[in-house]
C-alpha positions in Angstrom: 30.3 -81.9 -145.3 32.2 -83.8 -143.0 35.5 -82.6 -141.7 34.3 -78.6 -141.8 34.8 -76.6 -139.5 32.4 -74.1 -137.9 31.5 -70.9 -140.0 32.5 -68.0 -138.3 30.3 -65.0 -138.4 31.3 -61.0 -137.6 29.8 -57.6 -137.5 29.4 -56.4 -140.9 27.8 -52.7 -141.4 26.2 -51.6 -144.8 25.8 -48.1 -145.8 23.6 -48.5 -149.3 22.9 -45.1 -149.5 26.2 -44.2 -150.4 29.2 -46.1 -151.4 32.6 -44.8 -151.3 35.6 -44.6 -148.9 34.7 -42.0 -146.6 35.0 -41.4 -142.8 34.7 -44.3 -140.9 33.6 -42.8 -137.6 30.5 -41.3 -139.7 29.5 -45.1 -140.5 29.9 -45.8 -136.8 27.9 -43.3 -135.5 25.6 -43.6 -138.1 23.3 -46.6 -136.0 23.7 -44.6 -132.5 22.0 -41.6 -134.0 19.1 -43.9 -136.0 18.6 -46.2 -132.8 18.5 -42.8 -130.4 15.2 -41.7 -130.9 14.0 -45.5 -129.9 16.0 -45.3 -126.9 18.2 -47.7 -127.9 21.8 -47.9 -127.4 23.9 -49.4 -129.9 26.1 -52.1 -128.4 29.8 -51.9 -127.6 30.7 -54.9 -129.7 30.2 -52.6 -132.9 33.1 -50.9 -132.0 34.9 -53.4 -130.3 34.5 -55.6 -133.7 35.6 -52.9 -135.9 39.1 -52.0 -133.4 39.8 -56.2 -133.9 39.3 -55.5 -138.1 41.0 -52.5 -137.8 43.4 -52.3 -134.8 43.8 -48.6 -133.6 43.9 -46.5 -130.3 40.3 -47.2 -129.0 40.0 -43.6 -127.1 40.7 -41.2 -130.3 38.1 -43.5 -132.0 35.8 -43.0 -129.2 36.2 -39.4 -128.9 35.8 -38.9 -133.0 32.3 -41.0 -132.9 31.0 -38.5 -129.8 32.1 -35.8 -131.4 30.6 -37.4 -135.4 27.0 -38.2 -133.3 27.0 -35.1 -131.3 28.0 -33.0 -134.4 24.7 -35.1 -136.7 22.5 -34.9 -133.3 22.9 -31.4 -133.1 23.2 -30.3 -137.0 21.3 -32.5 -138.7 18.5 -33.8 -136.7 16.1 -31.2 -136.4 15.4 -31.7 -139.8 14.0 -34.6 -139.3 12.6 -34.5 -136.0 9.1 -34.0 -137.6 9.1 -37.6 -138.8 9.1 -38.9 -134.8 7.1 -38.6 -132.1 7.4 -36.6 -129.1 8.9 -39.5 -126.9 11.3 -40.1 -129.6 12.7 -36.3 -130.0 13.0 -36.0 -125.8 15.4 -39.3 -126.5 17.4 -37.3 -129.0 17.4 -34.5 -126.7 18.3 -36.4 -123.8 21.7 -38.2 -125.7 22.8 -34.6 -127.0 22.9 -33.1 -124.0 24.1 -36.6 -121.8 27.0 -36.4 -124.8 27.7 -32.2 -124.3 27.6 -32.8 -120.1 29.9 -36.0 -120.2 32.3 -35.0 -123.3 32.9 -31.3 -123.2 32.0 -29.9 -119.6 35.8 -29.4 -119.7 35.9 -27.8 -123.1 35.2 -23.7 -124.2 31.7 -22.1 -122.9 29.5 -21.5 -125.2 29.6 -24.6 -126.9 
């Protein structure tokens, strides 16, 4: 129709399997862990889209989603490395221990 403007269109992320208010950093981090084994990285935007949404301090959120994908990485993977090839586990492998070096070589040893 004449006299519209433009449609605007954002970053929207769906999470069918479960519905509910949860964490949001688990939604987040949810892509980076399912794009890892590809060796994919999920863009910046995604969180840069959700900080405009949802204003907050941009380094806590940071540090919770290394800590949410390190934690499923870790945890929750190996379950499931069965259902991907070789290439794609050495990806996984690769990101957990790129996110241990980067985010905790300060932190407790042993961890």
């Amino acid at each position: 129709m004449a006299g519209r403007g433009r449609i605007r269109c954002s970053p929207v992320l769906r999470d069918w399997q479960a519905v509910g208010i949860g964490r949001p950093t688990t939604d987040l981090a949810f892509p980076g862990v399912r794009a890892t084994p590809s060796g994919v990285v999920v863009p910046r935007a995604l969180l840069d889209a959700y900080l405009v949404g949802r204003p907050g301090d941009r380094r806590a959120l940071t540090r919770a989603l290394v800590a949410e994908e390190l934690a499923v990485l870790v945890f929750q993977w190996p379950g499931y490395a069965g259902f991907n090839s070789p290439a794609g586990n050495e990806n996984v492998r690769r990101r957990a221990r790129a996110f241990a070096a980067r985010h905790l070589a300060g932190g407790p040893r042993g961890v």
